[in-house]
Residue, then its C-alpha position, 0 to 999 in steps of 0.5 A: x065662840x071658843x074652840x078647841x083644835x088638838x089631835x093626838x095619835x100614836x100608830x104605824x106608819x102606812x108608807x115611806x115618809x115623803x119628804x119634799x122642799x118648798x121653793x124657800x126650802x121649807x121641809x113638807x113630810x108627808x105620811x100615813x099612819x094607821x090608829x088601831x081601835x080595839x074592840x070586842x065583837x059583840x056577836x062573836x064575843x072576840x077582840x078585833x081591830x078596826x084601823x082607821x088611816x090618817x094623812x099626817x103632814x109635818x112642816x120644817x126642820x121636825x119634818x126633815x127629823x121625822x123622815x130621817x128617822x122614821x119608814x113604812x111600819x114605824x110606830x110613831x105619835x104625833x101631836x098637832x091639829x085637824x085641817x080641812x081642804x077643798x079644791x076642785x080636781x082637773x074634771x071640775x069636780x069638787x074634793x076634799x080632804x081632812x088630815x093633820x098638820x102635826x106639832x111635834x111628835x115623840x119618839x117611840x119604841x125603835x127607830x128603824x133607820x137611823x142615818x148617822x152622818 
């Protein structure tokens, strides 16, 4: 069976990217970002947005590029693909989460702290 996984998004950042390394020094960031969908009331006859928040984890050298470049209330857009975990939590109890590992990402408008060293 042929599949097809790609997420593409563009939106703001929820929080600081956090930034951590493996112990093989591999970058893992780690962010929120919040993709607005934009629609009219059909009550009301208003536009309103509807947010939908998403983890996005970047491996690697472009983790370490995004994080740079990158904090709480930047607008950024990614590409990568959806992955899903399951693990049981100190209780016992079963958790899952479904978020996306991104590829790449382009930057957009500003950045908001560029670090030039």
């Amino acid at each position: 069976m042929a599949s097809f996984n790609t997420v593409i998004l563009m939106g703001n950042l929820t929080r600081d990217p956090e930034l951590r390394f493996t112990q093989k020094n591999l970058a893992i960031c780690k962010f929120g970002l919040a993709v607005n969908r934009r629609f009219k009331d059909s009550a009301s006859g208003e536009w309103r947005d509807e947010p939908t928040f998403v983890d996005v984890t970047i491996f690697g050298k472009r983790g370490e590029a995004f994080a740079k470049f990158h904090s709480k209330g930047s607008l950024a857009f990614v590409k990568g693909e959806l992955r899903f975990d399951t693990w049981q939590d100190q209780n016992g109890q079963k958790r899952s989460k479904l978020y996306v590992v991104a590829e790449s990402f382009e930057f957009v408008g500003k950045a908001s702290k560029a670090k030039v060293e």
